[in-house]
CHARMM internal coordinates of N, CA and C (Angstrom, degrees):
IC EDIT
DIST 1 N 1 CA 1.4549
DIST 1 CA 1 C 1.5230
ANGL 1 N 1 CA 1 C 111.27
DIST 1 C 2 N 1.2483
ANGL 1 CA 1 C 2 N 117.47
DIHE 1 N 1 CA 1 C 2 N -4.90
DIST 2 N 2 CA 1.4451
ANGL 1 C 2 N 2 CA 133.60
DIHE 1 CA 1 C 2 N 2 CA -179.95
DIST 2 CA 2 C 1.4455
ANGL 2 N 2 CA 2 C 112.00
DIHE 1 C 2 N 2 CA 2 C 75.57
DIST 2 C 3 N 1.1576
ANGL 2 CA 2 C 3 N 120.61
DIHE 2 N 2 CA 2 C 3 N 27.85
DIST 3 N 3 CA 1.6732
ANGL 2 C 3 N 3 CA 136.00
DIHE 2 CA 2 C 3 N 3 CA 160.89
DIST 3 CA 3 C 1.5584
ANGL 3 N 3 CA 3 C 111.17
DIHE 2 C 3 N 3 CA 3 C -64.75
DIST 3 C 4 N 1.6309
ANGL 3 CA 3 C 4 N 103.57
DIHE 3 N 3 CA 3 C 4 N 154.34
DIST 4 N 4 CA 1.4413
ANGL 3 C 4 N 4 CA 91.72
DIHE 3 CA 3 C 4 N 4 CA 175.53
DIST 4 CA 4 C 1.8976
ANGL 4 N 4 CA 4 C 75.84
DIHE 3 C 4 N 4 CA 4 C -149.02
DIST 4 C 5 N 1.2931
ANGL 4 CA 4 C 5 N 95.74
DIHE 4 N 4 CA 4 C 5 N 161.66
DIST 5 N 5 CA 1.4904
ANGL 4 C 5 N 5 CA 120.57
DIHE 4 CA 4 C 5 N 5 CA 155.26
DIST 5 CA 5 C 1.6306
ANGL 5 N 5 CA 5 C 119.70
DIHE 4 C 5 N 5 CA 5 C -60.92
DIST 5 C 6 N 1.2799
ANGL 5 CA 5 C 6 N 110.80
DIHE 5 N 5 CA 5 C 6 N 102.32
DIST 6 N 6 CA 1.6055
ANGL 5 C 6 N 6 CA 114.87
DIHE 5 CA 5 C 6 N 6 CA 171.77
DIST 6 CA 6 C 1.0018
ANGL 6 N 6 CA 6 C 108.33
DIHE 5 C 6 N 6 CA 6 C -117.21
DIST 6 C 7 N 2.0578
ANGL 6 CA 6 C 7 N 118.41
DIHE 6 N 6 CA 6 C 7 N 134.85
DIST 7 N 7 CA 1.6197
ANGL 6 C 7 N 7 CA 113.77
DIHE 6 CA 6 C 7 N 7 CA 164.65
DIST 7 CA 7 C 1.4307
ANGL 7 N 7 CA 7 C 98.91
DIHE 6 C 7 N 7 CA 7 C -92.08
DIST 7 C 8 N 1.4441
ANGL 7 CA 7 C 8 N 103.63
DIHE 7 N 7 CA 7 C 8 N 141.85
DIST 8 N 8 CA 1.7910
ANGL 7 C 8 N 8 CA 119.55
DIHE 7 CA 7 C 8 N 8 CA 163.44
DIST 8 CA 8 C 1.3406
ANGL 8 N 8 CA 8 C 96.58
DIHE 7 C 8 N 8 CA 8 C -100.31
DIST 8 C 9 N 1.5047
ANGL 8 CA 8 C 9 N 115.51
DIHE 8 N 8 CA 8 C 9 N 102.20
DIST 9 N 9 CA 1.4937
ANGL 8 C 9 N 9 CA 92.29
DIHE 8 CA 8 C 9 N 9 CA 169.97
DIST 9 CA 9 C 1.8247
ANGL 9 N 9 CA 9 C 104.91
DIHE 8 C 9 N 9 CA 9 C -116.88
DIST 9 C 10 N 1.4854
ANGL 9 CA 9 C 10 N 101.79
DIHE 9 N 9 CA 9 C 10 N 156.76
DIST 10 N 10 CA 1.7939
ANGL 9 C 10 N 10 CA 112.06
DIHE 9 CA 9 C 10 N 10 CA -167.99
DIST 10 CA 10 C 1.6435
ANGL 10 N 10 CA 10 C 85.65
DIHE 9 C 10 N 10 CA 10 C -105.53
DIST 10 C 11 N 1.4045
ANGL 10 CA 10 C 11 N 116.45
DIHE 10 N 10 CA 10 C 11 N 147.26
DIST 11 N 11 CA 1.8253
ANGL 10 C 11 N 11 CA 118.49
DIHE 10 CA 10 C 11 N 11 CA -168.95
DIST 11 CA 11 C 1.5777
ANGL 11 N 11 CA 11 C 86.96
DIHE 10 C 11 N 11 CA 11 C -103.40
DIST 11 C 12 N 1.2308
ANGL 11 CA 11 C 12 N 130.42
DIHE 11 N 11 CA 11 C 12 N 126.42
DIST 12 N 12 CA 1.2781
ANGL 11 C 12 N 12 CA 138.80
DIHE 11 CA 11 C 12 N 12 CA 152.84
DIST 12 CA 12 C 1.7379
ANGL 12 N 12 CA 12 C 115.89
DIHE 11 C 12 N 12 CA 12 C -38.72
DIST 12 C 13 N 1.6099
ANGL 12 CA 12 C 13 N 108.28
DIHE 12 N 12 CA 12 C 13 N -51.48
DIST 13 N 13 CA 1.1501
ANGL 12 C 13 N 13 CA 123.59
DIHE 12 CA 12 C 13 N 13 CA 169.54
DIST 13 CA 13 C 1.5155
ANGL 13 N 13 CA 13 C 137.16
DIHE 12 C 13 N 13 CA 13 C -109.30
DIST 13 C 14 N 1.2009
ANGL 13 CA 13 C 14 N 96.17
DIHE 13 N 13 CA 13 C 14 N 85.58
DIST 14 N 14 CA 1.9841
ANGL 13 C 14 N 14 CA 115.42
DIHE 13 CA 13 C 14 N 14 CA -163.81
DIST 14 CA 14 C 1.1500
ANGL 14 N 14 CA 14 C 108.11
DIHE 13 C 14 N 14 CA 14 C -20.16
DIST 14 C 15 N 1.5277
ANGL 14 CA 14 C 15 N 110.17
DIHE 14 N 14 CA 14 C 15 N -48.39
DIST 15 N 15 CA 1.9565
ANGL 14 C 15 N 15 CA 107.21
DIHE 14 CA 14 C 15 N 15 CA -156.94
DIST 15 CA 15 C 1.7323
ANGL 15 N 15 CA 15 C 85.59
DIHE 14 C 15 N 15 CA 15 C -103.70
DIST 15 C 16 N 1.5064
ANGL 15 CA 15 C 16 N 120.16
DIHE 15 N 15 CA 15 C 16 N 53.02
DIST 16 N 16 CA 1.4600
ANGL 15 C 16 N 16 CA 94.91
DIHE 15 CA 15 C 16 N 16 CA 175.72
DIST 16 CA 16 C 1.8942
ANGL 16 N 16 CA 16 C 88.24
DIHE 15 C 16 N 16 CA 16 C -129.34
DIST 16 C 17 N 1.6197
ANGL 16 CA 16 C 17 N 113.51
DIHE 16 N 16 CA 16 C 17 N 154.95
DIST 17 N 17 CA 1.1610
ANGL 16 C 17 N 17 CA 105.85
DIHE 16 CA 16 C 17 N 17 CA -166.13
DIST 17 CA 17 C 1.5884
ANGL 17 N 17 CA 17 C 103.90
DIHE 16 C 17 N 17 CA 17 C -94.67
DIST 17 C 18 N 1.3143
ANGL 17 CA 17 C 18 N 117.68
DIHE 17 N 17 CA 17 C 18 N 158.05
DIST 18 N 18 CA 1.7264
ANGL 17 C 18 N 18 CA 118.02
DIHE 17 CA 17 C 18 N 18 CA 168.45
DIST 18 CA 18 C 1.6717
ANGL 18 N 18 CA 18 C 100.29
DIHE 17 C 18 N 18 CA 18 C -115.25
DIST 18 C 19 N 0.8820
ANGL 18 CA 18 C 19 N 126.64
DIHE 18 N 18 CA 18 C 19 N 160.45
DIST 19 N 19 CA 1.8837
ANGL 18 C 19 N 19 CA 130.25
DIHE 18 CA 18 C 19 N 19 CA 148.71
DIST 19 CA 19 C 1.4968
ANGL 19 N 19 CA 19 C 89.59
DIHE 18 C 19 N 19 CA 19 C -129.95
DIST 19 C 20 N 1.9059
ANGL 19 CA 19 C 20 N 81.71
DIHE 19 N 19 CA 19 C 20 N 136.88
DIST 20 N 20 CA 1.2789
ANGL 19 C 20 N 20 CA 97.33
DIHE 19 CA 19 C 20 N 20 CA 171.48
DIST 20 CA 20 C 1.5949
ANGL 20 N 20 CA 20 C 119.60
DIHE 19 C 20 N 20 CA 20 C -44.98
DIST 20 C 21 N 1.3807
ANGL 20 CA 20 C 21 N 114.50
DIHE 20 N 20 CA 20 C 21 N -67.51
DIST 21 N 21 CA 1.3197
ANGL 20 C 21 N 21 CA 134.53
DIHE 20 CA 20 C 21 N 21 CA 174.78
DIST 21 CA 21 C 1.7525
ANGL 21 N 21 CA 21 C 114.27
DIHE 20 C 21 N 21 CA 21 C -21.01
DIST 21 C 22 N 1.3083
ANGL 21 CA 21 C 22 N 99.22
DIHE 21 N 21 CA 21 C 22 N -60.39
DIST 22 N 22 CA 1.5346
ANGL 21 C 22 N 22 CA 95.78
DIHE 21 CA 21 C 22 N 22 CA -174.18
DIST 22 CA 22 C 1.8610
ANGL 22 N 22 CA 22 C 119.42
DIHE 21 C 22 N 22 CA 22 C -69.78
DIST 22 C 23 N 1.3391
ANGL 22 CA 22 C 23 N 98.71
DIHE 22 N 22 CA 22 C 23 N -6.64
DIST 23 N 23 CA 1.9163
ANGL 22 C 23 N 23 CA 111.66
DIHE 22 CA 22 C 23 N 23 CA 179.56
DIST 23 CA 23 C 1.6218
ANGL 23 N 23 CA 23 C 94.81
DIHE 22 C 23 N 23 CA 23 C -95.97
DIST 23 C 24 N 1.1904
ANGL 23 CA 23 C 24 N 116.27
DIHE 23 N 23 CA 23 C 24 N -37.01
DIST 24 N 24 CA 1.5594
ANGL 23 C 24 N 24 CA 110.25
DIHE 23 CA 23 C 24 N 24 CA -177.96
DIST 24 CA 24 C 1.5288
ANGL 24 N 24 CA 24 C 113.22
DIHE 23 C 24 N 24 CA 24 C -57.95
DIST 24 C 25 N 1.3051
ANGL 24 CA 24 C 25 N 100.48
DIHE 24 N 24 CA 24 C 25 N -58.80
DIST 25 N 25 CA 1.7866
ANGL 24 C 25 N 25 CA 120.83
DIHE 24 CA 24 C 25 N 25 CA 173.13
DIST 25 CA 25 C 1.4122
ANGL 25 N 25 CA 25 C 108.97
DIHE 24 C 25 N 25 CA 25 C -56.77
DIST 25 C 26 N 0.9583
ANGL 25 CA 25 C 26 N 113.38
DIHE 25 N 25 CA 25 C 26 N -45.35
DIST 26 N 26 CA 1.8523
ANGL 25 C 26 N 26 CA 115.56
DIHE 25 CA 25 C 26 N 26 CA 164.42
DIST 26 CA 26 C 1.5473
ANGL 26 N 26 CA 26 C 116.09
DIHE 25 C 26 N 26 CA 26 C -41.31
DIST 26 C 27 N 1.2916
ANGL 26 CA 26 C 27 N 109.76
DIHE 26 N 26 CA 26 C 27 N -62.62
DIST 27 N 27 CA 1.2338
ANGL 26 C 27 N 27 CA 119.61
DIHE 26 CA 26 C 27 N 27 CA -162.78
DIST 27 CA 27 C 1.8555
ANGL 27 N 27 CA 27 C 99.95
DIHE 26 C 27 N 27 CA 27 C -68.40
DIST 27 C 28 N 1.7596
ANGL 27 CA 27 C 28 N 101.80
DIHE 27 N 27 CA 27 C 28 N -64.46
DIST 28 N 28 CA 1.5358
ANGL 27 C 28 N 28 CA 99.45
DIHE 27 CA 27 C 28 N 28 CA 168.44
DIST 28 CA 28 C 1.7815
ANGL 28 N 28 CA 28 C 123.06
DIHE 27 C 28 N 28 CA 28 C -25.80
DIST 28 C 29 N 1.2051
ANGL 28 CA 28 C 29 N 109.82
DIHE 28 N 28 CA 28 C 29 N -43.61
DIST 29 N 29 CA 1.3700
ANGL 28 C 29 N 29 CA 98.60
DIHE 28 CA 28 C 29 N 29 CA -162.63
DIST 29 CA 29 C 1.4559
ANGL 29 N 29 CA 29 C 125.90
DIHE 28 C 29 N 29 CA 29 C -92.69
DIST 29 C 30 N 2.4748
ANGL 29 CA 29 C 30 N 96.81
DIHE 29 N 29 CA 29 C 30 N 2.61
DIST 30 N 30 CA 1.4202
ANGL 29 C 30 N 30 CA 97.55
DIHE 29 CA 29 C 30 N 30 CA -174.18
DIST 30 CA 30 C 1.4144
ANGL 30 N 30 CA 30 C 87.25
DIHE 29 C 30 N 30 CA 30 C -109.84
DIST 30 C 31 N 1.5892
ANGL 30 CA 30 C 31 N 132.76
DIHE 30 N 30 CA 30 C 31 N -14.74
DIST 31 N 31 CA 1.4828
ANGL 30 C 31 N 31 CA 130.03
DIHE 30 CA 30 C 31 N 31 CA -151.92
DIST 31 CA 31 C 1.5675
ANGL 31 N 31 CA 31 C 118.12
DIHE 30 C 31 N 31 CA 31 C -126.20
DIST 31 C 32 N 0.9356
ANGL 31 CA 31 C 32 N 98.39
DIHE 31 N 31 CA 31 C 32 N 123.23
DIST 32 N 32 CA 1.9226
ANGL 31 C 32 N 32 CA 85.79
DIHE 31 CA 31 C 32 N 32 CA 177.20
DIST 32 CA 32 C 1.3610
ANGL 32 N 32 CA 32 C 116.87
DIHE 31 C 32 N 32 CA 32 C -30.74
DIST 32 C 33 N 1.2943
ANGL 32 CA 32 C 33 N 114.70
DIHE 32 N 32 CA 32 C 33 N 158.43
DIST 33 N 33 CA 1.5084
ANGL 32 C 33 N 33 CA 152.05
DIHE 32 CA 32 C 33 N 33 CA 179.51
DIST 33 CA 33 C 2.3355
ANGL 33 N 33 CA 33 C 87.37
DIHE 32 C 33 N 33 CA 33 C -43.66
DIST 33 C 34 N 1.3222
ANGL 33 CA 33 C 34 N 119.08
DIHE 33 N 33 CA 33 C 34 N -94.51
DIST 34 N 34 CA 1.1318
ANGL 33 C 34 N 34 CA 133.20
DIHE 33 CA 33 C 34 N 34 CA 153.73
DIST 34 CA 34 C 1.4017
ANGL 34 N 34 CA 34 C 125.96
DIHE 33 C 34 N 34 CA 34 C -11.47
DIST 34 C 35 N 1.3149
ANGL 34 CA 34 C 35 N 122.05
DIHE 34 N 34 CA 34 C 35 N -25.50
DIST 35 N 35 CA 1.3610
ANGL 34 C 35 N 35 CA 132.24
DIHE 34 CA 34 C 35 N 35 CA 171.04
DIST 35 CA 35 C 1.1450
ANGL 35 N 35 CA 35 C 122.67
DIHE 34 C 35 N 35 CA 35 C -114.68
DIST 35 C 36 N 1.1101
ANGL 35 CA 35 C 36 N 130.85
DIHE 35 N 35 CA 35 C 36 N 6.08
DIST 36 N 36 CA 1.2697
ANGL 35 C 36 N 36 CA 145.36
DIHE 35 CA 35 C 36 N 36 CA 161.23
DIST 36 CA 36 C 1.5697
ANGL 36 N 36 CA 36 C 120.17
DIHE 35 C 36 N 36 CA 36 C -64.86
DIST 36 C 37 N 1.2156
ANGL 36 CA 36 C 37 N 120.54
DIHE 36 N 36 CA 36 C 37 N 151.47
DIST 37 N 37 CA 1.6605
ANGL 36 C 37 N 37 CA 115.52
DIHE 36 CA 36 C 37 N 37 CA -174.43
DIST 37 CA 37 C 1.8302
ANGL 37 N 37 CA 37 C 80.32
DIHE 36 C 37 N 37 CA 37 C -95.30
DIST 37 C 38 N 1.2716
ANGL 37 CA 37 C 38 N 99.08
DIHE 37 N 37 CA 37 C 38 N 166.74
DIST 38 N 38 CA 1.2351
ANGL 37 C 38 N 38 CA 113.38
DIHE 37 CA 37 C 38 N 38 CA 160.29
DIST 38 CA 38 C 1.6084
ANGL 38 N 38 CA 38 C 132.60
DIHE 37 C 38 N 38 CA 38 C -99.63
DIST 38 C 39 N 1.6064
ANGL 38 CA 38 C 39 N 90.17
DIHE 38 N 38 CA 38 C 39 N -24.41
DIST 39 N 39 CA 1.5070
ANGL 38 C 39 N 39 CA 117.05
DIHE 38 CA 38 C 39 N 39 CA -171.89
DIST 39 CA 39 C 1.7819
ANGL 39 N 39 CA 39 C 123.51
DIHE 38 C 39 N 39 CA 39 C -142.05
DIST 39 C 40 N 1.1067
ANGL 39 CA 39 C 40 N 119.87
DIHE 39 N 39 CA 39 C 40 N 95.86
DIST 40 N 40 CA 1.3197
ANGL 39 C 40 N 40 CA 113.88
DIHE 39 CA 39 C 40 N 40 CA 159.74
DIST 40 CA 40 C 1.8598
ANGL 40 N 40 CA 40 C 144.12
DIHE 39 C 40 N 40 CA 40 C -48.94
DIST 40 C 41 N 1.0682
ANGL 40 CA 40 C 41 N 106.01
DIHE 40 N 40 CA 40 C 41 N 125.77
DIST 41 N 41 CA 1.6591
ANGL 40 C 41 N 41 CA 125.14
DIHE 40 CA 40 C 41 N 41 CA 166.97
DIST 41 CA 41 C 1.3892
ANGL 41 N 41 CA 41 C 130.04
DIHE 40 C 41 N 41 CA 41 C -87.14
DIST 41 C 42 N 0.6697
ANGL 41 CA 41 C 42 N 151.52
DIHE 41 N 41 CA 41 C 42 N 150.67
DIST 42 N 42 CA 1.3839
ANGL 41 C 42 N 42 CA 162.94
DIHE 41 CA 41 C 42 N 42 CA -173.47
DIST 42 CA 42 C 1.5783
ANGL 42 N 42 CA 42 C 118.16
DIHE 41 C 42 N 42 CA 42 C -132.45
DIST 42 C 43 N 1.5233
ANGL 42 CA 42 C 43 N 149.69
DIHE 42 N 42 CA 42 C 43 N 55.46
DIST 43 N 43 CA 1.0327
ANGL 42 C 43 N 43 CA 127.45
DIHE 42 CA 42 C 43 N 43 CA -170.83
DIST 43 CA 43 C 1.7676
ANGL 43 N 43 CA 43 C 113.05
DIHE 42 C 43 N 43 CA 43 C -126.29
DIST 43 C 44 N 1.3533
ANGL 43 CA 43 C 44 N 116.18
DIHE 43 N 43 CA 43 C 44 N 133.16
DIST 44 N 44 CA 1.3508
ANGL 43 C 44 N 44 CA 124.35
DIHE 43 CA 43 C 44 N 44 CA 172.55
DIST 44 CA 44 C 1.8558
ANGL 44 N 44 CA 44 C 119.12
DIHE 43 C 44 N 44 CA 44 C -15.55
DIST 44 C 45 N 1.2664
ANGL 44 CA 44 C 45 N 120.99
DIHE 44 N 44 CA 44 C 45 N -67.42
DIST 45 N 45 CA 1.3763
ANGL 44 C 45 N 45 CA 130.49
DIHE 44 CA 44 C 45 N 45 CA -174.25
DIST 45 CA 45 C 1.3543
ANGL 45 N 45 CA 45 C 130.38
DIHE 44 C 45 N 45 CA 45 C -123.01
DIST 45 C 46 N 1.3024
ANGL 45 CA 45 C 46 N 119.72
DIHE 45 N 45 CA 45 C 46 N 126.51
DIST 46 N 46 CA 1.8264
ANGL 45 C 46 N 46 CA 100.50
DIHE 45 CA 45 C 46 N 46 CA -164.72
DIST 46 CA 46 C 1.7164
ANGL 46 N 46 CA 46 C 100.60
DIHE 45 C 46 N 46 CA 46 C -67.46
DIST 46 C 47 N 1.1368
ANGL 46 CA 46 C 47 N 120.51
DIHE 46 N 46 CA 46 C 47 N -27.53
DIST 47 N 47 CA 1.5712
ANGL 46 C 47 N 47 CA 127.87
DIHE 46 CA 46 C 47 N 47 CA -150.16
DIST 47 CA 47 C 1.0272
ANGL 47 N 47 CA 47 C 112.14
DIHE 46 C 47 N 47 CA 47 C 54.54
DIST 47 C 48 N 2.0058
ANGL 47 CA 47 C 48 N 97.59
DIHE 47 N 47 CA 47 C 48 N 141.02
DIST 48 N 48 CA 1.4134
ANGL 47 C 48 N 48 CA 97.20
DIHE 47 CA 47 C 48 N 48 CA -173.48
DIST 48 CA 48 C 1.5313
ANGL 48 N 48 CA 48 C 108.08
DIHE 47 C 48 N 48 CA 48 C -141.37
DIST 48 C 49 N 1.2246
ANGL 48 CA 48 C 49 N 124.79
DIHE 48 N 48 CA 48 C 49 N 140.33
DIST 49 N 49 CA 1.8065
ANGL 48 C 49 N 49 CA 128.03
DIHE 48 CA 48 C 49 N 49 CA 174.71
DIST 49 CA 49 C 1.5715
ANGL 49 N 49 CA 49 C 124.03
DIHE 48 C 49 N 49 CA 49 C -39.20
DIST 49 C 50 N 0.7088
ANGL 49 CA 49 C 50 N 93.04
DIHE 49 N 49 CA 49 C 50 N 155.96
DIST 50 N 50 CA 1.8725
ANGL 49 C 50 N 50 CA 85.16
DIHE 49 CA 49 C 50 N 50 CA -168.41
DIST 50 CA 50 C 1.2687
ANGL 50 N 50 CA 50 C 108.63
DIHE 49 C 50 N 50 CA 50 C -56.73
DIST 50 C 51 N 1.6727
ANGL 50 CA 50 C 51 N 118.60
DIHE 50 N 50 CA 50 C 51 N -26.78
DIST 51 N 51 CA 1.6662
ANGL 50 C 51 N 51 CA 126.64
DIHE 50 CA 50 C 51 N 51 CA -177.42
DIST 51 CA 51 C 1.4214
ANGL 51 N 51 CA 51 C 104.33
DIHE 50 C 51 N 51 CA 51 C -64.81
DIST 51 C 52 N 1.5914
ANGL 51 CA 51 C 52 N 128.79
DIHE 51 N 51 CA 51 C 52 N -21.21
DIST 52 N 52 CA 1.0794
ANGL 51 C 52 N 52 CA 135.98
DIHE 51 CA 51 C 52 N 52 CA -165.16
DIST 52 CA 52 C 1.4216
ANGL 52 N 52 CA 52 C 125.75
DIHE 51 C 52 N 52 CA 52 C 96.53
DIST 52 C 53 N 1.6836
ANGL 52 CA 52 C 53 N 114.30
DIHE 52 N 52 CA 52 C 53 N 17.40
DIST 53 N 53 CA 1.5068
ANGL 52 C 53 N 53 CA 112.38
DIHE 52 CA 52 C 53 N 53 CA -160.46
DIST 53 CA 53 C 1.3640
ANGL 53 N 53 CA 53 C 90.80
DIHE 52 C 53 N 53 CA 53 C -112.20
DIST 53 C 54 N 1.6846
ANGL 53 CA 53 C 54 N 120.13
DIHE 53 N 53 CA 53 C 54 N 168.03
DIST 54 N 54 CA 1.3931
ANGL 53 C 54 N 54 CA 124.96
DIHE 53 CA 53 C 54 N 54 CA -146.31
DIST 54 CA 54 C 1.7925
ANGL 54 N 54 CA 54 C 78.56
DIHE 53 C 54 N 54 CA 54 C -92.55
DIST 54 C 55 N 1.4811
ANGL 54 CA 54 C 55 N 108.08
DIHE 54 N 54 CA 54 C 55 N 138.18
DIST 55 N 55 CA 1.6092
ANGL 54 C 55 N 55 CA 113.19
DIHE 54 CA 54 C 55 N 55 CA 168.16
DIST 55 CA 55 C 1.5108
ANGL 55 N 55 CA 55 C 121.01
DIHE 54 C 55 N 55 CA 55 C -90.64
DIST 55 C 56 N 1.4116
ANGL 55 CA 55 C 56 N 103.43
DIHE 55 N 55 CA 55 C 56 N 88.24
DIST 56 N 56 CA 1.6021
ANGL 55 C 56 N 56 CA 121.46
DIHE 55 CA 55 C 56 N 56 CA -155.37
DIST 56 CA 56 C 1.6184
ANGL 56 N 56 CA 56 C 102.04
DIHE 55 C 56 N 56 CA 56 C -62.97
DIST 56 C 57 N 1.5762
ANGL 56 CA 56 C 57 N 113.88
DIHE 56 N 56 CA 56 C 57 N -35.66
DIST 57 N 57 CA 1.1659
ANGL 56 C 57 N 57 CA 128.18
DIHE 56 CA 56 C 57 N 57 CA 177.90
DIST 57 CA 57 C 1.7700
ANGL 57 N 57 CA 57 C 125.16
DIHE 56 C 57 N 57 CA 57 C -58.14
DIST 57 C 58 N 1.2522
ANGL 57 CA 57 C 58 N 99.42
DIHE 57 N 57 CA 57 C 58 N -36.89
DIST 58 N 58 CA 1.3721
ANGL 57 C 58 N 58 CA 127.80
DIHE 57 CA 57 C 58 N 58 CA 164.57
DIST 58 CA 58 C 1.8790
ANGL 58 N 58 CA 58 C 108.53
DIHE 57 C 58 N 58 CA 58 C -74.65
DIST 58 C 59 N 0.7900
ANGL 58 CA 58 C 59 N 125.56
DIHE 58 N 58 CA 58 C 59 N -57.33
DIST 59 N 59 CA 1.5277
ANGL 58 C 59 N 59 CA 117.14
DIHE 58 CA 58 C 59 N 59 CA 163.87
DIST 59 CA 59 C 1.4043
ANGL 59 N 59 CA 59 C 120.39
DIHE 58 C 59 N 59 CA 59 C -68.80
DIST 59 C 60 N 0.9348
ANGL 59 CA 59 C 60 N 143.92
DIHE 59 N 59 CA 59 C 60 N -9.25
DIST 60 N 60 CA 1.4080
ANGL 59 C 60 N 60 CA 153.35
DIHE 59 CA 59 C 60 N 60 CA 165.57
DIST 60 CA 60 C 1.4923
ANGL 60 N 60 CA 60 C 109.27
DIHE 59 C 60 N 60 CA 60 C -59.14
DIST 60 C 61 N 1.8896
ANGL 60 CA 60 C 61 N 94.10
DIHE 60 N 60 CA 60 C 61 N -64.22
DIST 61 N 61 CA 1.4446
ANGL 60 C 61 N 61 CA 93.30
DIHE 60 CA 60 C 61 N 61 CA -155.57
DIST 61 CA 61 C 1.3393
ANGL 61 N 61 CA 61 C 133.51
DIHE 60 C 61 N 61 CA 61 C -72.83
DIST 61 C 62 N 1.5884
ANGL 61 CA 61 C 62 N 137.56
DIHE 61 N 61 CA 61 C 62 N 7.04
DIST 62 N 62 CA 1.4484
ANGL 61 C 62 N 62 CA 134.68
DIHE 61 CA 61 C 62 N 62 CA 140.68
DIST 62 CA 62 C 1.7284
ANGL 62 N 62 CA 62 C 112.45
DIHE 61 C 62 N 62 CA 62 C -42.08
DIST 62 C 63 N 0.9720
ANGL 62 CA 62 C 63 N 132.06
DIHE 62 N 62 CA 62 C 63 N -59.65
DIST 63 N 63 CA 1.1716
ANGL 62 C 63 N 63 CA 118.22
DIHE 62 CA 62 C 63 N 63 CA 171.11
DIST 63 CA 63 C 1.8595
ANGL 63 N 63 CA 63 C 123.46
DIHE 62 C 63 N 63 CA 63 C -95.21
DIST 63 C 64 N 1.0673
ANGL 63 CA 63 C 64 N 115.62
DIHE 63 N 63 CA 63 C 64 N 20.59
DIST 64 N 64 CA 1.3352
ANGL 63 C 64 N 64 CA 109.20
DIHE 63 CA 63 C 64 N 64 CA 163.81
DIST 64 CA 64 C 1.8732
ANGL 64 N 64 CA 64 C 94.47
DIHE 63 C 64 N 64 CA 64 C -101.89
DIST 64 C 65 N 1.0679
ANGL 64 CA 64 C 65 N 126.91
DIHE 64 N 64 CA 64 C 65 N -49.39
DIST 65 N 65 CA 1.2865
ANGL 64 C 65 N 65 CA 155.90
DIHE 64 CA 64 C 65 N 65 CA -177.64
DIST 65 CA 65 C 2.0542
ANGL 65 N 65 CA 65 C 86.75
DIHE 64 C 65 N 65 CA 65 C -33.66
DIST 65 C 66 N 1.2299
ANGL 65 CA 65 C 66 N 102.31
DIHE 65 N 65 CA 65 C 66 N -63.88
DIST 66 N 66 CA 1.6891
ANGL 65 C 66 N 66 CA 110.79
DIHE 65 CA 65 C 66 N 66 CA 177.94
DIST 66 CA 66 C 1.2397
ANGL 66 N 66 CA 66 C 105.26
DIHE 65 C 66 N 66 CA 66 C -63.64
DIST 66 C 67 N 1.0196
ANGL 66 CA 66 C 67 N 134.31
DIHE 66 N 66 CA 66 C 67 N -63.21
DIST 67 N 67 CA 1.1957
ANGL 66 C 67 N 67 CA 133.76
DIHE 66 CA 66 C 67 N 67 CA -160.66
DIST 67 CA 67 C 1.9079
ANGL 67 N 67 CA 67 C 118.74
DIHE 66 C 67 N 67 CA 67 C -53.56
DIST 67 C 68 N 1.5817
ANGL 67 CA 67 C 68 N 110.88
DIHE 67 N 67 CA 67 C 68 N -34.77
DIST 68 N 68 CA 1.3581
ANGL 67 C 68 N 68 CA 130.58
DIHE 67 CA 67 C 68 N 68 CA -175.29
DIST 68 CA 68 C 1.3817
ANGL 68 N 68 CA 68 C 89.40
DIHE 67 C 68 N 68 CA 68 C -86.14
DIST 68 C 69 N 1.4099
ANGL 68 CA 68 C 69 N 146.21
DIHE 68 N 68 CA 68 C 69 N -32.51
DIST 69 N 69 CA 1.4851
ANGL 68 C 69 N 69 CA 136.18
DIHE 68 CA 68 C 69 N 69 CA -176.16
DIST 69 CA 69 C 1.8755
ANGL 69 N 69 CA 69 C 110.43
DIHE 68 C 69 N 69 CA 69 C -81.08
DIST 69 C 70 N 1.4960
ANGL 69 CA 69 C 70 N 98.44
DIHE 69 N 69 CA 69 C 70 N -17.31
DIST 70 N 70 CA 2.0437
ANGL 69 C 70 N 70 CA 93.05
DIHE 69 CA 69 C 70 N 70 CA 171.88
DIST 70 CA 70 C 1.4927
ANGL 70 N 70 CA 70 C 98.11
DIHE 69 C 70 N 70 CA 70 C -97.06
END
COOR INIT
IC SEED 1 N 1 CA 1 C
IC BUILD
């Protein structure tokens, strides 16, 4: 369907640094091949529905949003 595995990850600790690289290799070496993200995110807030559940639809849509405009 041309999906890929992306981590969004939110930093617990603002002024603390991530590299992509070392979360990729992380994940590779605890998770199958298939479960692996391919690509890291970085964003402030997951947002969430008033019920409190993560609004997957709302994180999606920067790149679904692109994808329907090519």
């Amino acid at each position: 369907m041309g999906e890929e595995l992306k981590a969004l990850v939110v930093l617990v600790a603002p002024g603390k640094r991530l590299e992509e690289g070392e979360l990729l290799t992380y994940c590779r070496d605890r998770l199958s091949h298939h479960k692996s993200p391919r690509s890291v995110t970085l964003i402030l807030d997951l947002g969430r529905t008033s019920m409190g559940k993560i609004d997957k639809r709302k994180l999606r849509s920067p790149w679904w949003d692109e994808a329907v405009a090519d």
